[in-house]
PAMIPA-388331 format. One line per 8 residues: for each residue x, z, y of C-alpha. Coordinates in steps of 0.02 Angstrom, whole numbers, plus 50000, padded with zeros to 5 digits. Each point is the difference from the previous one (the first is absolute). Layout:
// PAMIPA-388331
X:Z:Y ~ ... $
// end
This chain:
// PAMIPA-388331
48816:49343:48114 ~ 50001:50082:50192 ~ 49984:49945:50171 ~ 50194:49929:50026 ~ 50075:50065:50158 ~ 50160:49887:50016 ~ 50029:49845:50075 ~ 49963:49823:49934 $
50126:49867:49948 ~ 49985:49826:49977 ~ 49879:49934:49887 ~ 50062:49841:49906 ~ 49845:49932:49954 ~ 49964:49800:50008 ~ 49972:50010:50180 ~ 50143:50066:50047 $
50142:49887:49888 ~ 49886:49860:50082 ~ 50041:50073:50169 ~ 50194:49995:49956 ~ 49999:49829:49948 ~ 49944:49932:50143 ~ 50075:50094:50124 ~ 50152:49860:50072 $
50181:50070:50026 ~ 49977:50014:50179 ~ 49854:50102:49945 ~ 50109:50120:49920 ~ 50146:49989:50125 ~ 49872:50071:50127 ~ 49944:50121:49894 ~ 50175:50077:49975 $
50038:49982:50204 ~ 49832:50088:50017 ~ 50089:50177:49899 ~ 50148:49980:50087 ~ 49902:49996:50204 ~ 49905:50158:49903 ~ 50139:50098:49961 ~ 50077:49957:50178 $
49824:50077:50090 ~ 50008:50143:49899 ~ 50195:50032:50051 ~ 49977:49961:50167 ~ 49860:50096:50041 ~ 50030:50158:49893 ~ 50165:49986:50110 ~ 49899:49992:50167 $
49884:50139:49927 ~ 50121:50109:49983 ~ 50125:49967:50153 ~ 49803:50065:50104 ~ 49995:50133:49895 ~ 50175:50067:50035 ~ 49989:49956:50182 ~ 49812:50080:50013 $
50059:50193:49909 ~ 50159:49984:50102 ~ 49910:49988:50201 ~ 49867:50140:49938 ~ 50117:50104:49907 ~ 50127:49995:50124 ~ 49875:50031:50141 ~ 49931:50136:49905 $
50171:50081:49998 ~ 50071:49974:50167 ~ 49829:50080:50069 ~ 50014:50153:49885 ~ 50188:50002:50061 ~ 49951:50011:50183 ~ 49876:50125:49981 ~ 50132:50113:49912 $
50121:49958:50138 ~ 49879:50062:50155 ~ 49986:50146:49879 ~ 49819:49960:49937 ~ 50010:50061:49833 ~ 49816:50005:49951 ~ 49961:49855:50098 ~ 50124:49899:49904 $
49952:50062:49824 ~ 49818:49976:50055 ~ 50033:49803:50038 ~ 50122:50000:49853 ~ 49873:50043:49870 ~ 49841:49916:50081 ~ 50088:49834:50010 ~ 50045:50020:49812 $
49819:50062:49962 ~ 49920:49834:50078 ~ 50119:49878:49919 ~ 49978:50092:49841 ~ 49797:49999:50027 ~ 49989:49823:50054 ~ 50102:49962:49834 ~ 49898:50082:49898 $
49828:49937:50084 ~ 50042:49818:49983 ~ 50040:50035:49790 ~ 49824:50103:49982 ~ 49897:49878:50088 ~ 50076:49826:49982 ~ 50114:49984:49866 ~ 50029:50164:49880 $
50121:49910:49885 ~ 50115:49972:50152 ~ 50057:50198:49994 ~ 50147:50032:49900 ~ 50150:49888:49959 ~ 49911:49860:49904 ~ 50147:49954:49905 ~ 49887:50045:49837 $
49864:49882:50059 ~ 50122:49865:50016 ~ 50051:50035:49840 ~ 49861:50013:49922 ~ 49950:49849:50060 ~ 50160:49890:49923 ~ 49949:50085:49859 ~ 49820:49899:49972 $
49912:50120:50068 ~ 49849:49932:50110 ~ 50025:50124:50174 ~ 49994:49883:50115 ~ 49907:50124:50128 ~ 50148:50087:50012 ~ 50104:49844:50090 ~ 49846:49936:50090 $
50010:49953:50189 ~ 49926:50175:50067 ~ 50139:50110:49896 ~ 50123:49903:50073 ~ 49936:50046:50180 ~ 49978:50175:49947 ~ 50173:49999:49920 ~ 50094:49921:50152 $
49893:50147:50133 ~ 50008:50139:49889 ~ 50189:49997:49957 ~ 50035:49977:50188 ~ 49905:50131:50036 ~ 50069:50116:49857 ~ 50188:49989:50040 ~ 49978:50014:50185 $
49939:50162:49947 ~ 50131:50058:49906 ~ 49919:50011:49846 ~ 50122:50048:49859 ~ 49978:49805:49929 ~ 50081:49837:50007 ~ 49933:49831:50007 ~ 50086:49890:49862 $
49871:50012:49884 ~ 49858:49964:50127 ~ 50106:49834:50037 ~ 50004:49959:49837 ~ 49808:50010:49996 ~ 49985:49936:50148 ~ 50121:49824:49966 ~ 49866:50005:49833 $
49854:49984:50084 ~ 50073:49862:50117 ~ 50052:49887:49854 ~ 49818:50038:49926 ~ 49938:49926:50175 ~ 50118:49855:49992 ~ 49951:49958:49810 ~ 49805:49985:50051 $
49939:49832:49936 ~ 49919:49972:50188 ~ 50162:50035:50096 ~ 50105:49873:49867 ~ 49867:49847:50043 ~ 49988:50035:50174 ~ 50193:50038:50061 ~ 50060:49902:49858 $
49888:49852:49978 ~ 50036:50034:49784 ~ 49822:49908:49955 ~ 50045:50049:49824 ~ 49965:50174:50004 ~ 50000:50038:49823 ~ 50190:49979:49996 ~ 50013:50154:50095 $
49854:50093:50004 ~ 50037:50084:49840 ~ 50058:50179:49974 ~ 50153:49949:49924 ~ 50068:49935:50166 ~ 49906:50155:50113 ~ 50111:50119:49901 ~ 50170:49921:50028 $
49934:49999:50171 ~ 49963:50186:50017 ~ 50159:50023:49872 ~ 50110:49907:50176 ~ 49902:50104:50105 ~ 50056:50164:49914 ~ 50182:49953:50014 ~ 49966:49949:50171 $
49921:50173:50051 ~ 50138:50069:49937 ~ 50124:49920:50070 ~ 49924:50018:50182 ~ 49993:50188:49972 ~ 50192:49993:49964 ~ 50061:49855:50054 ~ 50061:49974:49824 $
49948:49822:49956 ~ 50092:50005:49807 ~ 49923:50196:49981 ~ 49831:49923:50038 ~ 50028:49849:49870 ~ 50065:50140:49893 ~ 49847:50124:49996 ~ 49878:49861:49980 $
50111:49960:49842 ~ 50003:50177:49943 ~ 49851:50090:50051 ~ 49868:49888:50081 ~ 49973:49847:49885 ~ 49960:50019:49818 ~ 50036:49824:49972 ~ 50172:49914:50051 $
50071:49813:50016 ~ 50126:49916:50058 ~ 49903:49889:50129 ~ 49929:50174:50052 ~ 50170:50049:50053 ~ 50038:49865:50102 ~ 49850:50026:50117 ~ 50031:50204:50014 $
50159:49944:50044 ~ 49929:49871:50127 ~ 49878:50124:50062 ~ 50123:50149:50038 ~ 50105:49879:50076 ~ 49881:49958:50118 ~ 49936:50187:50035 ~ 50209:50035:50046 $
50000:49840:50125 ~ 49840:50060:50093 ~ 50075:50178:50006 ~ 50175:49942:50053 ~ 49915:49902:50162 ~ 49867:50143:50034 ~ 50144:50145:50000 ~ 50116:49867:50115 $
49847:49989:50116 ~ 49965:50172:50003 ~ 50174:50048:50029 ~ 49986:49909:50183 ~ 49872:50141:50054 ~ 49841:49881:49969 ~ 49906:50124:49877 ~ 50012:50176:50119 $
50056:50141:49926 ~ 50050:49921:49834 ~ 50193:50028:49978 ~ 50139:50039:49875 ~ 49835:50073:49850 ~ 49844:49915:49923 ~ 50074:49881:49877 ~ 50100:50121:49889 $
50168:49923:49980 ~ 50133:50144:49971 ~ 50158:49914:50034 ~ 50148:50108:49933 ~ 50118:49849:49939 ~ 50128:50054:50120 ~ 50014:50195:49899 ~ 50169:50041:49900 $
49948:49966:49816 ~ 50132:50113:49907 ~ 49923:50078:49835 ~ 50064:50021:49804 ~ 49970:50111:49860 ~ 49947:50153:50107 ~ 49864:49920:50088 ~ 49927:49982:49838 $
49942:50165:49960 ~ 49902:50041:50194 ~ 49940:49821:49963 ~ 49910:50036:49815 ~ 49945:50172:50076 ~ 49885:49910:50164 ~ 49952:49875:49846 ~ 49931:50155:49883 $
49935:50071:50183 ~ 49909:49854:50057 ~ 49927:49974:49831 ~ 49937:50150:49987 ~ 49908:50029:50187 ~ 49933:49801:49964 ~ 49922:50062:49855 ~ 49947:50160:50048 $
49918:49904:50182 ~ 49872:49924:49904 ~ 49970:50123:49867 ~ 49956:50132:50168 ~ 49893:49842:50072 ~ 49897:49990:49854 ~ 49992:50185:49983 ~ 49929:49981:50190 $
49883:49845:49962 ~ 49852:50108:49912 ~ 50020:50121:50147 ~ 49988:49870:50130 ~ 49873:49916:49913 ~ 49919:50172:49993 ~ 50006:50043:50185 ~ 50001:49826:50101 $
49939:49876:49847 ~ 49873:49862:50020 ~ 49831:50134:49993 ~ 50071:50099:50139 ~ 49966:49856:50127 ~ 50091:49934:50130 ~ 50034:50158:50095 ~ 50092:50069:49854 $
50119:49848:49983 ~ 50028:49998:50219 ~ 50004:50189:49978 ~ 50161:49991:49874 ~ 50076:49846:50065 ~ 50013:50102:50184 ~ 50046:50145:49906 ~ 50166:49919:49926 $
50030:49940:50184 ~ 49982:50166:50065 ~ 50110:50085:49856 ~ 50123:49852:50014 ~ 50009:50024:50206 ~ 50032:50194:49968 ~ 50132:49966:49911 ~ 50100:49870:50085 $
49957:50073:50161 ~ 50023:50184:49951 ~ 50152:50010:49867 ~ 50148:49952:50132 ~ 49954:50141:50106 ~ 50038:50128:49843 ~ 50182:49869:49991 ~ 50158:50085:50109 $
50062:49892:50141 ~ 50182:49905:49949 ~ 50126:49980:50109 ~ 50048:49769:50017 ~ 50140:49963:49923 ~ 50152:49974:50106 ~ 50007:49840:50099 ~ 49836:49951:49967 $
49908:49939:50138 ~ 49841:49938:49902 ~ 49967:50169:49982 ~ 49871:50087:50023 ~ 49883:49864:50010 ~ 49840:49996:50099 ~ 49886:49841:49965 ~ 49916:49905:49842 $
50156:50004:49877 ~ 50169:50073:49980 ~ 50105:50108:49862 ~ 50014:50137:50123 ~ 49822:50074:50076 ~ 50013:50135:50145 ~ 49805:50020:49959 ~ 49998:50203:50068 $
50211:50021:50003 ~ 50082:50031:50151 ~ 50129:49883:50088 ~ 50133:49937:49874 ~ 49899:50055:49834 ~ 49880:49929:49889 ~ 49881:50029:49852 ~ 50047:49934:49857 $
49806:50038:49928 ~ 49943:49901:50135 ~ 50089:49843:49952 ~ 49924:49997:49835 ~ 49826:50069:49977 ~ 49953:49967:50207 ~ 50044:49819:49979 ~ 49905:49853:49903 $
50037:49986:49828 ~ 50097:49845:50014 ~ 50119:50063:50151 ~ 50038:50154:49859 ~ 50052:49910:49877 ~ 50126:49895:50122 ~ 50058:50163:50080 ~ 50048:50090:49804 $
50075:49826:49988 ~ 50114:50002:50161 ~ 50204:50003:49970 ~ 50110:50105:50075 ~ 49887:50131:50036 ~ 50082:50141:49885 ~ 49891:50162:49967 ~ 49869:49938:50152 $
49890:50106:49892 ~ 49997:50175:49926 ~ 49970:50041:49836 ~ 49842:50086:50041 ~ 49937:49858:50117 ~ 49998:49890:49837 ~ 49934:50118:49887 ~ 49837:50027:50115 $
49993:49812:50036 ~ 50006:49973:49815 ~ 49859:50100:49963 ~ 49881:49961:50142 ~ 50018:49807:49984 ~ 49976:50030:49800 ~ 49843:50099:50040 ~ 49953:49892:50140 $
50006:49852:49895 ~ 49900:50076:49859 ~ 49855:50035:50131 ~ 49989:49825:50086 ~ 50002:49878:49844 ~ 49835:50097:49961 ~ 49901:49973:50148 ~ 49886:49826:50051 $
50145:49915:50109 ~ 50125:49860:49930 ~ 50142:50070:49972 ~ 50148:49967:49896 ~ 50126:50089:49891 ~ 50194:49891:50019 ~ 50019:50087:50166 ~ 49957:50177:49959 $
50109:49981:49863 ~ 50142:49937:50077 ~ 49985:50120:50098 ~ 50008:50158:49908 ~ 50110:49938:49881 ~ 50127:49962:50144 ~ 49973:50194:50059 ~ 50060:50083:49861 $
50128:49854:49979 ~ 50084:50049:50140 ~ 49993:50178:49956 ~ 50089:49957:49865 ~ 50127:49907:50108 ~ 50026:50135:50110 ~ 50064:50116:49854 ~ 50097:49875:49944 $
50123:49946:50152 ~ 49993:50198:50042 ~ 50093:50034:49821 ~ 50090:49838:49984 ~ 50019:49954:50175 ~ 49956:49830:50099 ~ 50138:49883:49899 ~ 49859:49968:49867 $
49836:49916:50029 ~ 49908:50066:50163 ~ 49802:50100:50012 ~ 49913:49842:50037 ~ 50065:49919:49844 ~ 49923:50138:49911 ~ 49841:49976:50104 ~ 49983:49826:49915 $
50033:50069:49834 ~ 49866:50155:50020 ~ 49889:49853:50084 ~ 50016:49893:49829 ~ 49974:50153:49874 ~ 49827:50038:50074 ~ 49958:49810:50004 ~ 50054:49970:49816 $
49907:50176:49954 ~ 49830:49955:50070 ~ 49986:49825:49985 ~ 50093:49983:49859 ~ 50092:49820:50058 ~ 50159:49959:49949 ~ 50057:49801:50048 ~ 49895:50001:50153 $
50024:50139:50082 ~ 50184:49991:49966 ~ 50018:49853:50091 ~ 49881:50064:50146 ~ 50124:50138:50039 ~ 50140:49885:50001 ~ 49905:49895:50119 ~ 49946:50134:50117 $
50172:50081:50003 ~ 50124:49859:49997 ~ 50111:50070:49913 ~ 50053:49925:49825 ~ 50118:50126:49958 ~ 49869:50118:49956 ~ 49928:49888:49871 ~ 50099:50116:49857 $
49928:50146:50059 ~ 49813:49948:50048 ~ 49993:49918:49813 ~ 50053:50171:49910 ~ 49895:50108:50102 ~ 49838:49856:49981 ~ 50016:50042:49812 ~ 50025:50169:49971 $
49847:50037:50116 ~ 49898:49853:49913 ~ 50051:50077:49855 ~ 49948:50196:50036 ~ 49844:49939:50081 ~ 49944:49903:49837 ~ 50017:50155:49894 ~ 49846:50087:50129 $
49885:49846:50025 ~ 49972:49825:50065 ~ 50052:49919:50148 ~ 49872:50032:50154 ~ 49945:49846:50007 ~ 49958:49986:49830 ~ 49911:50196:50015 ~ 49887:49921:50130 $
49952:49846:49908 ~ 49923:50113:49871 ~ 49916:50109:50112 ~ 49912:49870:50101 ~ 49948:49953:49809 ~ 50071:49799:50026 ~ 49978:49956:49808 ~ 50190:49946:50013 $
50091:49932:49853 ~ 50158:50088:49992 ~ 50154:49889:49940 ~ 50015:50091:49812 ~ 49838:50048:49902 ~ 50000:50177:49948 ~ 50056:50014:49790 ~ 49821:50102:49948 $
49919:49799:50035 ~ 50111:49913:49831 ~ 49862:50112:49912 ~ 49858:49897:50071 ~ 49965:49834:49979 ~ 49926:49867:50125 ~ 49828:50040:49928 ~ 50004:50177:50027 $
50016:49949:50183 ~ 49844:49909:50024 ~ 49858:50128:50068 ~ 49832:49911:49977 ~ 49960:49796:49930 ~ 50043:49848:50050 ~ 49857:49901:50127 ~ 50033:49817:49951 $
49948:49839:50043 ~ 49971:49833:49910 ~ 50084:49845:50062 ~ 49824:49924:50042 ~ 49917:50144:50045 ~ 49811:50030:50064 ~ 50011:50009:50189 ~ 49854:50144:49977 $
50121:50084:49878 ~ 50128:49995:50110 ~ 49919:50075:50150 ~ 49949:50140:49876 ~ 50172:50039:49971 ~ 50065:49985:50174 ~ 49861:50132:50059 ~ 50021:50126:49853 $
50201:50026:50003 ~ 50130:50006:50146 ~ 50135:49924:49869 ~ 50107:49869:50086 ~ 50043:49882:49864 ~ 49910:49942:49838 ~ 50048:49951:49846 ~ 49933:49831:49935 $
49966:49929:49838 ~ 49962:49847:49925 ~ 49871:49978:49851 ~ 50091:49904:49842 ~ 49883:49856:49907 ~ 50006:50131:49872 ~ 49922:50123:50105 ~ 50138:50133:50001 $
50075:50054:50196 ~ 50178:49942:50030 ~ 50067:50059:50185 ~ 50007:49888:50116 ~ 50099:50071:50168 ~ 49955:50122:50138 ~ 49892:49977:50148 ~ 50034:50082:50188 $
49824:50074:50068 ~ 50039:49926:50167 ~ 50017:49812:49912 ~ 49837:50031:49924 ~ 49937:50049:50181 ~ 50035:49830:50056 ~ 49932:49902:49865 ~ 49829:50075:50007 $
49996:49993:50182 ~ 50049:49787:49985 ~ 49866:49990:49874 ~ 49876:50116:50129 ~ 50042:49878:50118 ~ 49946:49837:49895 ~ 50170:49921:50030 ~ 50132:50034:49854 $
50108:49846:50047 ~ 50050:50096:50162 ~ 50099:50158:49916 ~ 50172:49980:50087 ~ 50137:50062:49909 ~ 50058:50119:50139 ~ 49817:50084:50015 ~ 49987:50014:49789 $
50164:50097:50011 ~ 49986:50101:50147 ~ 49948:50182:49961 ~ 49900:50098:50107 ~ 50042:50163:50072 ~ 49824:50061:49952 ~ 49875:49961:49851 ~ 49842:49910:50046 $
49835:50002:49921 ~ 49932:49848:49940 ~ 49799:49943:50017 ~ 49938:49898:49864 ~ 49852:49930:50096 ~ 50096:49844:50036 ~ 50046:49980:49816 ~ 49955:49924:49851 $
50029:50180:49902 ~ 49963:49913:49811 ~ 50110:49870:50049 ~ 50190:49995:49944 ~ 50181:50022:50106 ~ 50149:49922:49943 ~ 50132:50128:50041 ~ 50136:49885:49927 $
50091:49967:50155 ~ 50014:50176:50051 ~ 50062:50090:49839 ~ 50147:50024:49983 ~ 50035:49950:49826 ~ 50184:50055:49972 ~ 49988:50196:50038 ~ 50111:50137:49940 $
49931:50069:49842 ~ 50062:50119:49870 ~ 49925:50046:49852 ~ 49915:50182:49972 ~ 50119:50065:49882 ~ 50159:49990:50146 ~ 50063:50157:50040 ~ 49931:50073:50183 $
50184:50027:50038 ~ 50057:49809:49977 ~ 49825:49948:50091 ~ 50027:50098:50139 ~ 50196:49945:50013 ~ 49909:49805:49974 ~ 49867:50051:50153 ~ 50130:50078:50092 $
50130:49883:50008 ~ 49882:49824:50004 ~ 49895:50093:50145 ~ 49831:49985:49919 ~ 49855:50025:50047 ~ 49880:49971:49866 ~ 50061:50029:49804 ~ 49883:49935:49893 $
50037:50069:49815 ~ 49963:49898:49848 ~ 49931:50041:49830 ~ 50081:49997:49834 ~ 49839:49984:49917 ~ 49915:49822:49971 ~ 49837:50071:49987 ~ 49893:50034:50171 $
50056:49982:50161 ~ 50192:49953:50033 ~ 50016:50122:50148 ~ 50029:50162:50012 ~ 50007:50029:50158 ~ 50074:49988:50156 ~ 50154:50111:50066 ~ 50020:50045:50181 $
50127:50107:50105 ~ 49881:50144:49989 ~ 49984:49977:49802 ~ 50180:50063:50015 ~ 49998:50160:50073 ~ 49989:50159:49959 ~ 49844:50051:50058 ~ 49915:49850:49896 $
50098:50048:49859 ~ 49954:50178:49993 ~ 49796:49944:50038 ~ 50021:49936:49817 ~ 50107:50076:49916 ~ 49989:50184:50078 ~ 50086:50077:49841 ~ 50141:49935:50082 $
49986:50099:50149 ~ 50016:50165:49890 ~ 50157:49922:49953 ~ 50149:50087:50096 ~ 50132:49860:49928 ~ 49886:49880:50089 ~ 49994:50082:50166 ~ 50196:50033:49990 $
50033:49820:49948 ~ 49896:49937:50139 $
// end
């Protein structure tokens, strides 16, 4: 038996049926109110969260740009690329000073964490208060920037930590006045929280409310329910509402500079949907496309990881993490500032008089054109990522672009992207994606009118199509992310399409690897139980699982005994047996460390009758160390009303496969494993979630490590 590192259900021992039966219906009314005013904090303030957010990158980023812009227009080239790429450097610097020093687990997307964490696995450092902060700064500060990264995946990290915050047993008795805080302060009921707050983040990110229920449902939570789906649903609905009045208010020139970007909504519903047979074959090609560059992202990012953690990696010190963050900054500046001027001028179109265009956002950028031209370059890669994606998006702009414009912006956001997700800033991956997926979508538009003329579907439909193929290919989402598309764009027509090319590219990206969010669960090394066990584990039984002997417990136990065991292991839960009149061990139930705590600290204090059910139950963040100078240590503790006597149990002769589907699927976190034998000691041991991996495995059975059938069936 090891250290468990996942969360704790409930406990039904004696204390807490006895807490059940006398809690009165209004008891329980209140307690169901009290999830529901949850749920609504979390929506509402993920939705105020992120409406700041948007409102914060657009005034810097757009007063970035218009200063830049009026440099180059008084002819100040260096001057303008100097305060260009300085103003990128600091926001890229402060980002990455806030995730070294305050909260390290804040860099990155933190979709994995939040994972992870609906998983059973105990990370609650990653949502804590000061991530949050960092999370909320850093992003601001990294897509001001212009960093090649987008901020859905921070949101959903961010929306998790909030519902952590909201699910704290002090914030429930204090804002709720819930004096039975044993109903909720479980972690049952702190992952459907976090579970709401994932579709929540989501949803703010898109403003696609049924998208966010949806990727909670099929990538967040490893554990589903109806009731579940009725507060996502809630939650999202709520996170839409707050959006809906911020982007009304906003609209009325109350949040500066803010306009028309920020809260990525695409809306193409009015485009001319005509399509049949033919579109079918560009279609499967940008599905085989995008599966292919989603696989082949991550398989260069983890060809980069050694060398990154090589050259800027935790024993390089801070200078070396500053040193590559500001390089990417610098690199990423170059480029955006630097590629349009190698781009040929274009002449507007005819009766255009939005073009060129001279401030924050527009299709058509004069950037260094003369009078009546733009550059097309300019619209793209000198642009936030989010006013990209709605410019490749825009109707009725035929062939804005040339063919080589594309194929360079292709390549540098690809190679752009690659760079940033490595460096110590949050960043996330949806937006990069969409983006260079919708690049080389409308390339593929563009060939397609120019051969078959504009009576078929038009570039931006393709744009949508390119921008689902690299989403399907990386994150490997099919439901969700279907939906999220449909959302953004508005457009049901293309539901045919964006379903086809979701599969193929699923489908080519599952014959490379795993999704990325799934690749960076096992590199952070979350002991994650993945939905199916691997086939090598039907050759093992339970018993070939268990690393080292059970610690048990009697029923009536020594207190000096006890305190013995508590100092000499870091185990969180005990078995306990019960000695026959025969003399022979039956087992008797399981016992929680933390319940233990509590009993020998009642006892310490001389006054037994006072254990309140609430305090017995409650289990600490941290483990305590117990003095026996105030106790009787020969004398004996009844741990009867603490043990829970019913636990999950399966004998030692179970397959490993079927007990990690039954560990899986229950959410255990303790396993204890019976014996067959009537002779000794009826337990075996105890199973954990890090009994079940690989690494465990292989510590006892390393002959299966020389096995290649068991690395290729893993």
């Amino acid at each position: 038996m090891s250290p468990s590192s996942s969360l704790a259900l409930i406990v039904e021992n004696d204390l807490y049926r006895q807490d059940w039966r006398l809690t009165s219906r209004f008891g329980i009314l209140h307690y169901t109110i009290c999830k529901w005013i949850l749920v609504f904090l979390v929506g509402f303030w993920t939705g105020v969260v992120s409406l700041l957010i948007n409102v914060a990158v657009e005034n810097i980023a757009g007063t970035r740009f218009l200063a830049t812009v009026d440099l180059m227009a008084s002819n100040r080239i260096a001057m303008a690329f100097a305060v260009y790429a300085g103003s990128n450097i600091v926001l890229v610097l402060l980002s990455a000073l806030l995730c070294i020093y305050v909260a390290p687990e804040a860099a990155g997307s933190g979709v994995p964490e939040v994972e992870a964490y609906l998983n059973g696995v105990d990370c609650s450092s990653a949502l804590s208060f000061n991530t949050f902060f960092v999370k909320v700064v850093g992003i601001v500060g990294a897509l001001s920037s212009g960093l090649m990264c987008g901020k859905a995946g921070p949101l959903v990290h961010m929306a998790a930590c909030i519902a952590v915050f909201f699910g704290q047993p002090g914030f429930t008795h204090r804002l709720l006045g819930f004096t039975k805080l044993d109903l909720l302060d479980n972690d049952k009921n702190r992952q459907d929280l976090v579970a709401c707050g994932a579709a929540a983040g989501l949803a703010a990110a898109f403003r696609a409310p049924i998208g966010g229920v949806l990727f909670a449902l099929e990538e967040a939570a490893s554990w589903w329910r109806s009731a579940l789906l009725w507060r996502t649903f809630f939650t999202t609905a709520v996170v839409s509402y707050v959006l809906r009045i911020g982007i009304h208010w906003c609209r009325h020139g109350h949040c500066g500079s803010y306009g028309k970007g920020g809260l990525i909504l695409f809306d193409v519903g009015d485009a001319r949907v005509n399509y049949g047979l033919l579109e079918l074959v560009p279609v499967a090609i940008l599905g085989v496309i995008g599966g292919t560059l989603g696989s082949l992202y991550f398989f260069k990012f983890f060809l980069l990881a050694p060398t990154y953690a090589c050259l800027f990696g935790c024993r390089k010190g801070v200078f070396a993490k500053l040193f590559h963050a500001a390089l990417v900054a610098f690199i990423t500046s170059i480029c955006s500032f630097g590629l349009p001027w190698l781009a040929p001028c274009r002449q507007c179109p005819p009766n255009n008089e939005e073009c060129p265009t001279h401030g924050r956002v527009g299709n058509y950028k004069a950037f260094n054109c003369p009078p009546g031209h733009y550059n097309d370059l300019a619209g793209l890669i000198f642009n936030t990522t989010e006013d990209a994606i709605r410019n490749l998006f825009s109707l009725g702009t035929p062939f804005e672009y040339n063919y080589i414009t594309l194929l360079i912006f292709t390549a540098s956001s690809y190679m752009l992207a690659l760079m940033t997700y490595g460096i110590l800033v949050p960043s996330g991956l949806f937006v990069p994606a969409i983006l260079c997926g919708a690049t080389y979508g409308r390339l593929a538009g563009m060939v397609m009118v120019s051969i078959f003329g504009h009576d078929r579907l038009d570039e931006s439909m393709y744009a949508i199509i390119g921008a689902a193929s690299f989403l399907g290919g990386s994150m490997r989402m099919t439901v969700s992310l279907c939906v999220v598309i449909l959302e953004l764009t508005n457009n049901l027509s293309m539901l045919p399409l964006v379903m086809f090319v979701l599969l193929i590219s699923k489908v080519v990206g599952d014959c490379f690897n795993n999704g990325i969010f799934k690749l960076h669960i096992d590199i952070k090394g979350f002991d994650f139980l993945k939905e199916a066990p691997p086939p090598f584990r039907s050759q093992l039984t339970a018993r070939d699982a268990i690393l080292t002997p059970p610690v048990t417990l009697y029923r009536e136990e020594k207190i000096g005994r006890i305190l013995d065991v508590l100092s000499a292991c870091s185990y969180n839960a005990f078995p306990v047996l019960d000695r026959e009149p025969d003399g022979k061990d039956r087992f008797f139930g399981m016992v929680l460390r933390a319940h233990i705590h509590v009993l020998l600290e009642m006892r310490s204090a001389n006054s037994p009758k006072k254990i309140a059910v609430k305090t017995v139950r409650k289990h600490p963040a941290a483990q305590r160390s117990l003095s026996g100078n105030c106790l009787e240590v020969e004398s004996l503790l009844d741990l009867t009303p603490v043990v829970n006597q019913s636990p999950y149990t399966v004998l030692e002769t179970l397959s490993l496969a079927k007990t990690y589907s039954l560990f899986r699927q229950l959410a255990l976190r303790h396993l204890c494993v019976l014996s067959k034998n009537k002779e000794g000691s009826p337990v075996v041991g105890v199973l954990t979630r890090h009994d079940f991996m690989q690494s465990s495995l292989w510590k006892k059975h390393p002959q299966l490590g020389r096995l290649s059938s068991f690395r290729i069936l893993e």
